[in-house]
Backbone as CSV, one residue per row, in Angstrom:
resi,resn,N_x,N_y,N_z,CA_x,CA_y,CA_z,C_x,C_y,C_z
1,UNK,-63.837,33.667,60.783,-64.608,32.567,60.218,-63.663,31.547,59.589
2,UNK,-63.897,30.068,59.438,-63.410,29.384,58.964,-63.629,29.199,57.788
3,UNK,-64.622,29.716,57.641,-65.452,29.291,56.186,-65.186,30.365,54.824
4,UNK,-64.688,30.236,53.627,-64.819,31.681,52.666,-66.172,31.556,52.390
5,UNK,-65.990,33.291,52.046,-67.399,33.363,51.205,-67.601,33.114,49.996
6,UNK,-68.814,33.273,49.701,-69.272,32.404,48.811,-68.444,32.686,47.244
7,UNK,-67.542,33.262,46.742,-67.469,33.380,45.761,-65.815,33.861,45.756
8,UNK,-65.033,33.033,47.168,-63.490,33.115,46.685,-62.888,32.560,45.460
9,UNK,-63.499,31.228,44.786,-63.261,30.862,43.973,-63.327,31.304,43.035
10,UNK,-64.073,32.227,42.742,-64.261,32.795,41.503,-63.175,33.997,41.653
11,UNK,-62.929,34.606,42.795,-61.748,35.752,42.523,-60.824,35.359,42.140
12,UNK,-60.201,33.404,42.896,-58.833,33.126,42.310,-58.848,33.320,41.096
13,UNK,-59.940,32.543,39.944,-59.850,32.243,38.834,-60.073,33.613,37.928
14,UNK,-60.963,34.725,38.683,-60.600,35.848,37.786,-58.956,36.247,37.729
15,UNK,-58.067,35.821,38.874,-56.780,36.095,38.144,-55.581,35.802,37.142
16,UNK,-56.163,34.499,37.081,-55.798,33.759,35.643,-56.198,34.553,34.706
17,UNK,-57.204,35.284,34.754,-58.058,35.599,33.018,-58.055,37.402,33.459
18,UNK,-58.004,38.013,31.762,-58.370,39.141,31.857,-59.775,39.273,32.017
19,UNK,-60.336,40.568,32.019,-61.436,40.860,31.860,-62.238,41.351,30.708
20,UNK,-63.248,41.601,30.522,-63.907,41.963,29.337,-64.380,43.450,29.273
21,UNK,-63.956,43.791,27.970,-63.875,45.722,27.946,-65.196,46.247,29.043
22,UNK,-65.305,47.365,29.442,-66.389,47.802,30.027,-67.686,48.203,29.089
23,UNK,-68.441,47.670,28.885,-69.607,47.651,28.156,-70.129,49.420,28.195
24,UNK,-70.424,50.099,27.087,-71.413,51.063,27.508,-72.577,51.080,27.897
25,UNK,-72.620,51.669,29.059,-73.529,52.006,30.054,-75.082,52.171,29.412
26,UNK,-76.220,51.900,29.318,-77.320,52.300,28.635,-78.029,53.752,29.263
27,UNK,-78.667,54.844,28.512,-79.089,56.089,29.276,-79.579,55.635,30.790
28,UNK,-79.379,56.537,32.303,-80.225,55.826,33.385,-81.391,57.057,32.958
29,UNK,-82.200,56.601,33.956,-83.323,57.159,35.113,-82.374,58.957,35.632
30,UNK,-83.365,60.312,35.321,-82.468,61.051,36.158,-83.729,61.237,37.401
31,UNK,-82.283,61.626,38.136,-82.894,61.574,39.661,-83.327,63.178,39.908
32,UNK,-83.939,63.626,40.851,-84.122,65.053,41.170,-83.034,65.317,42.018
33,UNK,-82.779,66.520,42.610,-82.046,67.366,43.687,-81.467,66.602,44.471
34,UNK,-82.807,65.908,44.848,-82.727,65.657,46.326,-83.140,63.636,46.746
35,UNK,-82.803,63.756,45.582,-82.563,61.760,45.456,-81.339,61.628,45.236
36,UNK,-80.783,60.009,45.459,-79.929,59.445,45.193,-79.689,58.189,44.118
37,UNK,-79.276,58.211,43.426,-79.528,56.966,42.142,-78.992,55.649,42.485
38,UNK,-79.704,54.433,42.899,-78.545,53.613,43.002,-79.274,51.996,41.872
39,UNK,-78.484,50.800,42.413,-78.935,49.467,41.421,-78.629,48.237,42.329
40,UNK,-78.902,47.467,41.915,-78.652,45.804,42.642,-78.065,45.402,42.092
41,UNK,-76.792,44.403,42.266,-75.940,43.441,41.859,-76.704,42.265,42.903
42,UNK,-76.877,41.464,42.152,-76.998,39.774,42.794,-76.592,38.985,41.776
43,UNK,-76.389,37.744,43.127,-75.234,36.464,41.882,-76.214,35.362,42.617
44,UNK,-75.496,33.975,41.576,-76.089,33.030,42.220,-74.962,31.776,41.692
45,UNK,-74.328,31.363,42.818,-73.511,30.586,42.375,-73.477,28.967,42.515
46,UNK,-74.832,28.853,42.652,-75.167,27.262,42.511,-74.858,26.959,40.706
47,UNK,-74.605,27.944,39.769,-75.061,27.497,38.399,-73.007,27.581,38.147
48,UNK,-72.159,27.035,39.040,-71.102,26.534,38.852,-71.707,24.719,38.163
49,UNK,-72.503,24.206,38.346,-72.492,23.044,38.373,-72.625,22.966,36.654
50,UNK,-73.348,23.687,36.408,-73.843,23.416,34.794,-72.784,24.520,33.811
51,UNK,-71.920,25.271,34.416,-70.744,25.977,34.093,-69.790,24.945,33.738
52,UNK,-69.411,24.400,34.588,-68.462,23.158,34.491,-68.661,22.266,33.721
53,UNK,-69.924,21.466,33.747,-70.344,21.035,32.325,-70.899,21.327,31.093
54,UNK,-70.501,22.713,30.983,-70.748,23.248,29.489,-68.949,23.240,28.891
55,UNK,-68.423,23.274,29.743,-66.877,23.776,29.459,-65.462,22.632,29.715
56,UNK,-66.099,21.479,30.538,-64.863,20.423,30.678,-65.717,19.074,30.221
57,UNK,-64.984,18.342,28.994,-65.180,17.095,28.943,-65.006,15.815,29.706
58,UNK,-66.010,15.194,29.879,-66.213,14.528,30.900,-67.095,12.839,30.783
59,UNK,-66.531,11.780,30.867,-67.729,10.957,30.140,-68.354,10.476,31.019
60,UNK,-68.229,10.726,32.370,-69.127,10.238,33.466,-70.566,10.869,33.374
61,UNK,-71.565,10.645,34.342,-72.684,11.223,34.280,-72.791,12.546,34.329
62,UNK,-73.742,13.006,34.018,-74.047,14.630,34.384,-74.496,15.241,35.703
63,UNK,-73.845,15.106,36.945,-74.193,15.470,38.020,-75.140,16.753,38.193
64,UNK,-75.477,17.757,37.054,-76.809,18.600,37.119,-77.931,18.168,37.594
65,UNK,-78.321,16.604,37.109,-79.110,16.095,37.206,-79.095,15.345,38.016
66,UNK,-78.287,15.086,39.224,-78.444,14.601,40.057,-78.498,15.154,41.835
67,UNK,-79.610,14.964,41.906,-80.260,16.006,43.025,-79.342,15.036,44.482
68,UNK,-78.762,14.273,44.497,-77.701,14.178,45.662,-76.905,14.696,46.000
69,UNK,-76.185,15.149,44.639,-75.740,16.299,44.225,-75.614,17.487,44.699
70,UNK,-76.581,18.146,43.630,-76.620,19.601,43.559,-78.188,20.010,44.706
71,UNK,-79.048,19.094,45.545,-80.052,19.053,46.247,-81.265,19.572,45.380
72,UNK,-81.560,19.613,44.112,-82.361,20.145,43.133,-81.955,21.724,43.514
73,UNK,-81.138,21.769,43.397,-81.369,23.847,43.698,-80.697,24.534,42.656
74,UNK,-80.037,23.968,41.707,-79.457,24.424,40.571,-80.496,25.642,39.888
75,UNK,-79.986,27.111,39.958,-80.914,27.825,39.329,-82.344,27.885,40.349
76,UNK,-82.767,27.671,41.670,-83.774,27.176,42.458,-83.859,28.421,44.308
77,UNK,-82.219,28.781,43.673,-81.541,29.155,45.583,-82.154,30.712,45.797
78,UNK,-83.039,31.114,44.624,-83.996,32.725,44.797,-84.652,32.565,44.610
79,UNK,-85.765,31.260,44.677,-87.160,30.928,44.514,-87.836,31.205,46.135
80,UNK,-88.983,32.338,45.669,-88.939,32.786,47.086,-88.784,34.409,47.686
81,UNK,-87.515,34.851,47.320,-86.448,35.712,47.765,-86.966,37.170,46.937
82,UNK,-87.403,37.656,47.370,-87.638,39.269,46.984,-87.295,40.405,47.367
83,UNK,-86.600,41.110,47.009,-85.604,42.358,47.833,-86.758,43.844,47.020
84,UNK,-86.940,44.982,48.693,-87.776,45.381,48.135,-87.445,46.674,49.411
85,UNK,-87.405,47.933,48.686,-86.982,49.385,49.130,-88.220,50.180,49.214
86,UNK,-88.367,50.395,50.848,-90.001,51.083,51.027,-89.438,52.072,51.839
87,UNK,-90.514,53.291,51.546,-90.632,54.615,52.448,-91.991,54.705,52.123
88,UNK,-93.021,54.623,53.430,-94.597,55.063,53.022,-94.777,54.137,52.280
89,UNK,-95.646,54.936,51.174,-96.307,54.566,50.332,-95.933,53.620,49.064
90,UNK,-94.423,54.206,48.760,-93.379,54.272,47.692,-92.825,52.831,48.045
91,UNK,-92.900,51.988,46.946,-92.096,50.436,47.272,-91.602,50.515,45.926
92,UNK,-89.881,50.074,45.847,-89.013,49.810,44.828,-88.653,48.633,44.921
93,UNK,-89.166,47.558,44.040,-88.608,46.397,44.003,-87.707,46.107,42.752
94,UNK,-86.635,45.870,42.879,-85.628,46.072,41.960,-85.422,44.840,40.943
95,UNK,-84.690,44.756,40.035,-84.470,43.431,39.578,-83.190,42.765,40.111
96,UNK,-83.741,41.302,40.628,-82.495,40.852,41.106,-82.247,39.190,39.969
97,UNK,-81.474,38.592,40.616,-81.756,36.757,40.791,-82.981,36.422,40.146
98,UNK,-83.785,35.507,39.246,-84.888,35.203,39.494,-84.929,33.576,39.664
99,UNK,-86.076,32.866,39.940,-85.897,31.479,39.486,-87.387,30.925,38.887
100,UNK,-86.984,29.832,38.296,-85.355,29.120,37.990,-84.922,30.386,37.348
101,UNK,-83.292,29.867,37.183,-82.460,30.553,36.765,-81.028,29.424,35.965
102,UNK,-80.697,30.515,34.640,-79.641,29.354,34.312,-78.795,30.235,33.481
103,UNK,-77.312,29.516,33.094,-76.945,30.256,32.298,-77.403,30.698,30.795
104,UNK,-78.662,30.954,30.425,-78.659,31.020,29.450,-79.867,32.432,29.943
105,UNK,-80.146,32.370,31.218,-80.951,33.235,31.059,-80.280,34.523,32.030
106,UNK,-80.599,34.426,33.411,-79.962,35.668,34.508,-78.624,35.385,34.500
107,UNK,-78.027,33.765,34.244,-76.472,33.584,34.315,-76.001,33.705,36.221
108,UNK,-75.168,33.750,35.920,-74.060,34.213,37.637,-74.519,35.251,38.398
109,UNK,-74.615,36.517,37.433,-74.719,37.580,37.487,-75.907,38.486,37.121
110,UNK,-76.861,39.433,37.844,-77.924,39.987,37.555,-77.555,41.512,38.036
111,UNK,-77.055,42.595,37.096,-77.176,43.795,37.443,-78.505,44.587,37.145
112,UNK,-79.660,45.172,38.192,-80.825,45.414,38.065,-80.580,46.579,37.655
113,UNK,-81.893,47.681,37.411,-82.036,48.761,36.941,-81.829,50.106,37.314
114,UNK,-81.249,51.162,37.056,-81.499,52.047,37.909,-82.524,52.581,38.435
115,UNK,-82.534,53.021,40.232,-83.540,53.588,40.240,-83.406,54.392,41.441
116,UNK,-83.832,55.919,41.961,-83.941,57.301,42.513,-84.828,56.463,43.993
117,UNK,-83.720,57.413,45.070,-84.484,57.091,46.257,-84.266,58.075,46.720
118,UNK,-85.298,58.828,47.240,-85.245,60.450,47.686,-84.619,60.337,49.096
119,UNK,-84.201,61.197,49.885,-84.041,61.491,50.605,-84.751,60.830,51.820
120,UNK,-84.237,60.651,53.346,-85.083,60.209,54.271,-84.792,58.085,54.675
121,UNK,-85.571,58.504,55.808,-85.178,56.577,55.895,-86.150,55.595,55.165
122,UNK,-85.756,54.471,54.515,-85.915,53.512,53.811,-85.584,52.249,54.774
123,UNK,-86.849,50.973,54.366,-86.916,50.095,55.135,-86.348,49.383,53.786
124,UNK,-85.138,48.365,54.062,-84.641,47.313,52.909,-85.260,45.851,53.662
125,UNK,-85.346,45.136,52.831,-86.188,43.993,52.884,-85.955,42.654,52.158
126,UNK,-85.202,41.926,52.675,-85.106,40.444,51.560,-86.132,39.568,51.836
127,UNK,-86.627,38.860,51.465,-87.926,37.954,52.079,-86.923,36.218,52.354
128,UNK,-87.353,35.387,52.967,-87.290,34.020,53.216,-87.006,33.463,51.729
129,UNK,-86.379,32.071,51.046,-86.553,31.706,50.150,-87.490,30.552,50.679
130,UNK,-87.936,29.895,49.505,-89.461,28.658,49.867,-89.326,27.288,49.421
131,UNK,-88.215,27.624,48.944,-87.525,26.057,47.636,-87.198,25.198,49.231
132,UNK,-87.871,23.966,49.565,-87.365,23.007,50.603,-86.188,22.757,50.880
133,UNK,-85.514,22.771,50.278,-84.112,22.464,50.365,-83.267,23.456,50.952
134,UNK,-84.220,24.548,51.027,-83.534,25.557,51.575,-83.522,26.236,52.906
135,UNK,-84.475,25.429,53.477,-85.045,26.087,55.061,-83.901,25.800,56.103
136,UNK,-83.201,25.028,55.816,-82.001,25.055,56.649,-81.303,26.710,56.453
137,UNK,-81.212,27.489,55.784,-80.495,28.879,55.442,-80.301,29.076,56.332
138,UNK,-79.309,29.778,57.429,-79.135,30.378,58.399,-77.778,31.391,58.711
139,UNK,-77.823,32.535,57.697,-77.042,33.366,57.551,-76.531,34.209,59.000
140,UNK,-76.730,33.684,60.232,-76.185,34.296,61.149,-75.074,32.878,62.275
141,UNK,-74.873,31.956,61.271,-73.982,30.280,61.932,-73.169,31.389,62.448
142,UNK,-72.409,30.593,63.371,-70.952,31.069,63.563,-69.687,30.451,62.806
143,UNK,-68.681,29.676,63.721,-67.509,29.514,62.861,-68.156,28.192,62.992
144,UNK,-67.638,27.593,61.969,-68.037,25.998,61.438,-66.783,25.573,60.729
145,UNK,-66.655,24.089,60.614,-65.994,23.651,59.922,-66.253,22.816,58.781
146,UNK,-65.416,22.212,57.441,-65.868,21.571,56.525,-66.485,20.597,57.193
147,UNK,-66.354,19.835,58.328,-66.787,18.334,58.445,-68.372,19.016,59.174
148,UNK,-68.868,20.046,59.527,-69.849,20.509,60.237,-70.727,21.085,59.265
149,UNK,-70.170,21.460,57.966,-71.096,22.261,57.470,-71.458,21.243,55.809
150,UNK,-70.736,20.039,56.294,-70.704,18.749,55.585,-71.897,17.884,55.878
151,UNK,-72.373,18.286,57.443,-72.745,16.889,58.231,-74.478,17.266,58.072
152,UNK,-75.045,16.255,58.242,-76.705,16.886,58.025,-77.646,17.921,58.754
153,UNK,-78.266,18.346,57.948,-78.677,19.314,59.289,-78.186,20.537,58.797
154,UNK,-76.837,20.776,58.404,-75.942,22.008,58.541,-76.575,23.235,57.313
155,UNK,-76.602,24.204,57.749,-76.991,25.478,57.206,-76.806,25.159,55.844
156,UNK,-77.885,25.454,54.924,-77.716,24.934,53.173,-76.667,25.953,52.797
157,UNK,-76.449,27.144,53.394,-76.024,28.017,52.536,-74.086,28.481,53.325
158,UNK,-74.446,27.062,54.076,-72.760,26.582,53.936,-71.966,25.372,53.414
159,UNK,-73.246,24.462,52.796,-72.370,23.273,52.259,-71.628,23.431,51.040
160,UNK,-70.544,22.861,51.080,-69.660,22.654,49.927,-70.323,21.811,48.675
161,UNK,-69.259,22.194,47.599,-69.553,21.311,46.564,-68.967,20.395,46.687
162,UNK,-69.571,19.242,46.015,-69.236,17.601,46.513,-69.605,16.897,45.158
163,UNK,-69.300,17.742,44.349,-68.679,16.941,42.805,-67.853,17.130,42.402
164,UNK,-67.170,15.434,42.673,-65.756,15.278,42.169,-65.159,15.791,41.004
165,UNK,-65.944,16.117,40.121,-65.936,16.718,38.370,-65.767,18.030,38.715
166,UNK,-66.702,19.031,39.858,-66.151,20.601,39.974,-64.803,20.344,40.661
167,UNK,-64.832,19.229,41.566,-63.563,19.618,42.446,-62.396,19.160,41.258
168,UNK,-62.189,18.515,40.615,-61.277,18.106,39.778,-60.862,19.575,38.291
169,UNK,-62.216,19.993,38.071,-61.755,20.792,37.091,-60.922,22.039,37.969
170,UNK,-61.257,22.651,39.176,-60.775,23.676,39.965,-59.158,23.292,40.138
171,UNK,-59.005,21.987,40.153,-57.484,21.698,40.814,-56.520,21.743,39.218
172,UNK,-57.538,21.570,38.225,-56.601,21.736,36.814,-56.027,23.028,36.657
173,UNK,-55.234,22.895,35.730,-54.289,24.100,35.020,-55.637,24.934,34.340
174,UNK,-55.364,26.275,34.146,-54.246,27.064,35.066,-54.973,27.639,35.880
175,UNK,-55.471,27.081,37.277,-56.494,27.495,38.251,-55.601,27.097,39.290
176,UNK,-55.794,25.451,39.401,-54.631,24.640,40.582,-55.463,25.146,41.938
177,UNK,-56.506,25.092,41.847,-57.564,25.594,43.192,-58.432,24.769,43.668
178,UNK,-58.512,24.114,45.358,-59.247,23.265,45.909,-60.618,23.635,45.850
179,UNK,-61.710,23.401,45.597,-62.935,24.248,46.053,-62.959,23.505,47.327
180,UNK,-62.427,22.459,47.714,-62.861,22.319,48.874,-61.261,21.880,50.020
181,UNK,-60.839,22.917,50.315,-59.386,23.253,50.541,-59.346,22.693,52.331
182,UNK,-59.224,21.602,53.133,-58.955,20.848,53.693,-57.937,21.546,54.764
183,UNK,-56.775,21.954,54.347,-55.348,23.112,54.808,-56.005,24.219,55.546
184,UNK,-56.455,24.833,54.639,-57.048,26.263,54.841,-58.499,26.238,55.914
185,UNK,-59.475,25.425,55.161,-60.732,25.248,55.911,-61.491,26.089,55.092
186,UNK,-61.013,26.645,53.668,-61.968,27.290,52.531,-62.493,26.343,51.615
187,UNK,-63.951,26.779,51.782,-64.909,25.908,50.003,-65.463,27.074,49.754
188,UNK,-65.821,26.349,48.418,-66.616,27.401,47.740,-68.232,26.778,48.040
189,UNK,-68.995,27.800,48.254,-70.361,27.568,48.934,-71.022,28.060,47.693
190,UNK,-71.846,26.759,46.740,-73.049,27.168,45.869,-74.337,27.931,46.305
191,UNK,-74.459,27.198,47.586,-76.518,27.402,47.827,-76.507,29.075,48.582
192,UNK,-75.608,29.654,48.537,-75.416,31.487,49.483,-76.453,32.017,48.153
193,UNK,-76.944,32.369,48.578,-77.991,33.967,48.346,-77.277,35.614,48.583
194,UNK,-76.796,36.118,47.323,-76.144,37.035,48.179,-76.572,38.515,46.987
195,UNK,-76.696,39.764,47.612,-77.066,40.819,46.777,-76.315,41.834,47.577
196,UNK,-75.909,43.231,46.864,-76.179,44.687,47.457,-76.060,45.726,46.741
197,UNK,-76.562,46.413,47.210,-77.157,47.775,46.744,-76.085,48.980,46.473
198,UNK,-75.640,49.358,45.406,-75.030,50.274,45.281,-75.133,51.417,44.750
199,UNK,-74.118,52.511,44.531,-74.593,53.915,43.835,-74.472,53.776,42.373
200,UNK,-75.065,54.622,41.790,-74.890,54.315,40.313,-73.779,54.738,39.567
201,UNK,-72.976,55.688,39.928,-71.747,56.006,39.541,-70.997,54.356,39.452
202,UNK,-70.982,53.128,40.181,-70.335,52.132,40.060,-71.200,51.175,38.919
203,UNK,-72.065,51.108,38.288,-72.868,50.601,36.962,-71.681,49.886,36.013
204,UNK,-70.814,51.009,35.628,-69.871,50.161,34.779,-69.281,49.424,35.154
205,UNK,-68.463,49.357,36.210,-68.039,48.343,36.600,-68.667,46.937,36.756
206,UNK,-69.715,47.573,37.613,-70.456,46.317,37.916,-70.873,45.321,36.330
207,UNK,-71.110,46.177,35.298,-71.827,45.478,34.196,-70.501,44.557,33.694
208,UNK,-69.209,45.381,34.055,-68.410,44.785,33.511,-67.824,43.781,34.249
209,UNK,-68.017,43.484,35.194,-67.854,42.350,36.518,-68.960,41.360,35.832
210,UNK,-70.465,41.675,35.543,-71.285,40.633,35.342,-71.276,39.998,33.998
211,UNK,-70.814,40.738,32.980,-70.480,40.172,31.745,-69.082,39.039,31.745
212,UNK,-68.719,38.900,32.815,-67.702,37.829,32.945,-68.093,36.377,34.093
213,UNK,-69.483,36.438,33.492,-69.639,34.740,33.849,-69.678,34.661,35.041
214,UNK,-68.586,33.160,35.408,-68.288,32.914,36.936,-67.564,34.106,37.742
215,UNK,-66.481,34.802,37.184,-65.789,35.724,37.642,-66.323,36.952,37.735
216,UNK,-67.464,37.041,38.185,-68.563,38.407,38.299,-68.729,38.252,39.746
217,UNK,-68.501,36.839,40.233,-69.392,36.576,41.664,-68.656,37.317,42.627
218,UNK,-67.498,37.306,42.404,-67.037,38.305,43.809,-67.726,40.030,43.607
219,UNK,-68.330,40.496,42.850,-68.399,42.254,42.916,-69.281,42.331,43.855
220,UNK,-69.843,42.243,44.674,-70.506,42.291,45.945,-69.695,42.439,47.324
221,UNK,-68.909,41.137,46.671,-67.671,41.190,48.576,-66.859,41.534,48.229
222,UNK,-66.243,42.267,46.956,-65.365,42.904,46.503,-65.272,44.403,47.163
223,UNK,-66.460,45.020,46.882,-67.132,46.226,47.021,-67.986,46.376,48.143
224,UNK,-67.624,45.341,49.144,-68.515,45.592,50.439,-68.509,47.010,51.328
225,UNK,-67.631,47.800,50.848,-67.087,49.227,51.801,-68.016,49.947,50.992
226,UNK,-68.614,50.164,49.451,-69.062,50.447,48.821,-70.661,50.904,48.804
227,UNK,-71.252,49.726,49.330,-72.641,49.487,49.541,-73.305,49.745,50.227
228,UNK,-73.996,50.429,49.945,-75.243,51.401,50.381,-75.995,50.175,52.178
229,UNK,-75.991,49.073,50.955,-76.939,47.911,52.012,-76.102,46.381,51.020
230,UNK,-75.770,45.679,52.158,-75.917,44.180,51.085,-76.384,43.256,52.176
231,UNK,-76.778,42.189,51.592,-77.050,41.079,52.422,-77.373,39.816,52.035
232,UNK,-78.098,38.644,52.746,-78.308,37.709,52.029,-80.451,37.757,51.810
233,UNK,-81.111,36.687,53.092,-81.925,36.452,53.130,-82.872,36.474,54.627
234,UNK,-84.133,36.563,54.112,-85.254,36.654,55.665,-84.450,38.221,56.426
235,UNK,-84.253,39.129,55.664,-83.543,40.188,56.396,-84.017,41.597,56.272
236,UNK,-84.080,42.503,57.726,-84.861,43.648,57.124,-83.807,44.908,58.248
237,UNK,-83.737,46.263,57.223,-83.114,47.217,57.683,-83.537,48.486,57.649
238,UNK,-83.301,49.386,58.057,-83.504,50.658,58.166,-81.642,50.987,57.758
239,UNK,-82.505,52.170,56.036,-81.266,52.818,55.830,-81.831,54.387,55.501
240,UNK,-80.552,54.776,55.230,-80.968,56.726,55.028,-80.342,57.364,53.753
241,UNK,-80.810,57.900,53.324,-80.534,58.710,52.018,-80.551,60.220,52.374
242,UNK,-79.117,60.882,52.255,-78.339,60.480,51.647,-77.317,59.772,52.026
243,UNK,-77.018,58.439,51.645,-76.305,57.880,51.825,-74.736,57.939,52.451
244,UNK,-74.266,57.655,53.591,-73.458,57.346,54.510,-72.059,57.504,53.277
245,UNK,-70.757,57.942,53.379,-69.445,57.271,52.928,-69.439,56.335,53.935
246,UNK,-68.906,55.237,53.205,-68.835,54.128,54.677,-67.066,54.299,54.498
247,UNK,-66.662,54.103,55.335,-65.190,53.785,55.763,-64.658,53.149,56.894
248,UNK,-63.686,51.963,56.824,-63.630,51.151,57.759,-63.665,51.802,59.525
249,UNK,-63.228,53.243,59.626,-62.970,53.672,60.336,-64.619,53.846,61.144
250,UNK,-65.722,53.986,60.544,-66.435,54.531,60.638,-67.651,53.409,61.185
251,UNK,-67.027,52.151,60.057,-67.875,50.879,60.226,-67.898,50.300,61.774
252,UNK,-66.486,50.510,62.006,-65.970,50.062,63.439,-66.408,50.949,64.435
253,UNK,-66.973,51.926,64.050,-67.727,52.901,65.083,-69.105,52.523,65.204
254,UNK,-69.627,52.316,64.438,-70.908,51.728,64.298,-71.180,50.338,64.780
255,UNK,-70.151,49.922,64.780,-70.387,47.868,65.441,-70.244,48.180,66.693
256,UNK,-69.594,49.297,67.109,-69.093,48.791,68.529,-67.756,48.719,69.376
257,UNK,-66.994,49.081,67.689,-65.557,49.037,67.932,-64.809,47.584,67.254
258,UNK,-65.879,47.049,66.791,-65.919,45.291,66.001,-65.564,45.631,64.642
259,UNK,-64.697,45.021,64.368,-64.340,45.263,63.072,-65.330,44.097,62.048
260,UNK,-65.767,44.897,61.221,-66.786,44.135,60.291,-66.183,43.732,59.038
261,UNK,-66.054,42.294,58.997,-65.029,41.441,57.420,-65.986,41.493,56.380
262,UNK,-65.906,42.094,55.288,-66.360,41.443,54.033,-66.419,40.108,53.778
263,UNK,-65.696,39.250,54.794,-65.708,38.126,54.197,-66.519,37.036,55.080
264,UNK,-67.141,37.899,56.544,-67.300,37.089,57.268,-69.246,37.478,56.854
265,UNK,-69.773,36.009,56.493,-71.110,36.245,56.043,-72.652,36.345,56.941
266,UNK,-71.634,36.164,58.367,-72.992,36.548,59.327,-72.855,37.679,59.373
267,UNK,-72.505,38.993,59.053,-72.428,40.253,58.920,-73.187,40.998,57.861
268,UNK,-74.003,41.379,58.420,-74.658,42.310,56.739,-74.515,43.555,57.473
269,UNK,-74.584,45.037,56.837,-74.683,46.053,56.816,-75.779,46.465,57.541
């Protein structure tokens, strides 16, 4: 792919900065015998726009508010979007994303609750989002380029950011990072929808990935070998409990012999 996913930017800049202690864990849910415990991580990284202007002075306008901009989707890009774990009768809808959404409320980062999925196959389920701006979504593009995924028409949940104020604070000290990198053919993509499902043994981490703001957004494609199921949107699967070790070796048996990128986003699990 030409394109990064949605949240390289945020890995560069987690390496500038430490991280924040690992939070204690709150009591979970216990599971029986013959279940498996797992939780949702989802991010939403359209709320870079109002990140940036809480944190760099600036006397130009407030591009939040300007829907040429940001296409009104600020806090808007999971209006719609419901992720939801069925066997029979039994439906687990987890907490993900909600909207609106902002930093003051779900933030970047939404680690949902624990919760027990017995044994046997499970249908996973993201629904369509409904926000207009968003019906372009089309999480299965191929390779594209900035000037293609620039041009109208092009999949929402590959356009770049196109405020000069994010692109300017990214290129400052001590980041020195294009979001929209020209050389390479990497941006950072706000309008992606992205979640997955993991075991609960990984909780701390994850809480401690989401208690760090912007730099939470990669624990999803960080941990893609990890995940039970991840994906974006309009998407439905058949999975099994007990849950698979995934290993690259194994992934590539399962595609076909295709090696499957964490980074490449027409790929879900």
């Amino acid at each position: 792919m030409t394109m990064m996913y949605a949240t390289l930017l945020a890995s560069l800049l987690a390496s500038a900065h430490g991280f924040a202690a690992t939070p204690t864990p709150p009591p979970g849910v216990q599971c029986s015998a013959d279940e498996e415990k797992f939780f949702v991580y989802s991010i939403d990284p359209s709320l870079i726009y109002p990140f940036v202007a809480s944190i760099v002075a600036y006397d130009g306008p407030d591009v939040t508010t300007n829907e040429t901009v940001t296409r009104g989707l600020i806090g808007k890009t999971w209006q719609g979007v419901h992720l939801s774990i069925t066997q029979g009768d039994t439906v687990i809808k987890p907490l993900t994303v909600t909207s609106p959404n902002s930093l003051e409320t779900g933030g970047f980062n939404v680690v949902s609750e624990d919760f027990c999925l017995g044994y046997g196959n499970w249908t996973v389920k993201a629904t369509a989002p409904t926000h207009p701006a968003m019906a372009s979504y089309d999480m299965y593009f191929d390779k594209i380029s900035l000037e293609g995924a620039s041009a109208p028409g092009a999949p929402i949940n590959t356009a770049p950011v196109t405020s000069q104020r994010v692109v300017d604070w990214g290129k400052g000290k001590p980041f020195n990072f294009d979001v929209m990198n020209l050389d390479s053919g990497t941006w950072y993509i706000p309008f992606i929808v992205q979640w997955g499902i993991f075991p609960a043994e990984m909780r701390a981490s994850a809480e401690a990935a989401a208690a760090n703001s912007i730099f939470g957004l990669t624990f999803v494609d960080d941990n893609y070998e990890k995940a039970w199921d991840q994906c974006q949107v309009d998407y439905e699967s058949e999975k099994v409990v007990p849950a698979p070790v995934w290993t690259p070796s194994l992934r590539r048996r399962l595609s076909g012999g295709r090696s499957i990128s964490s980074r490449s986003i027409s790929s879900c699990n």
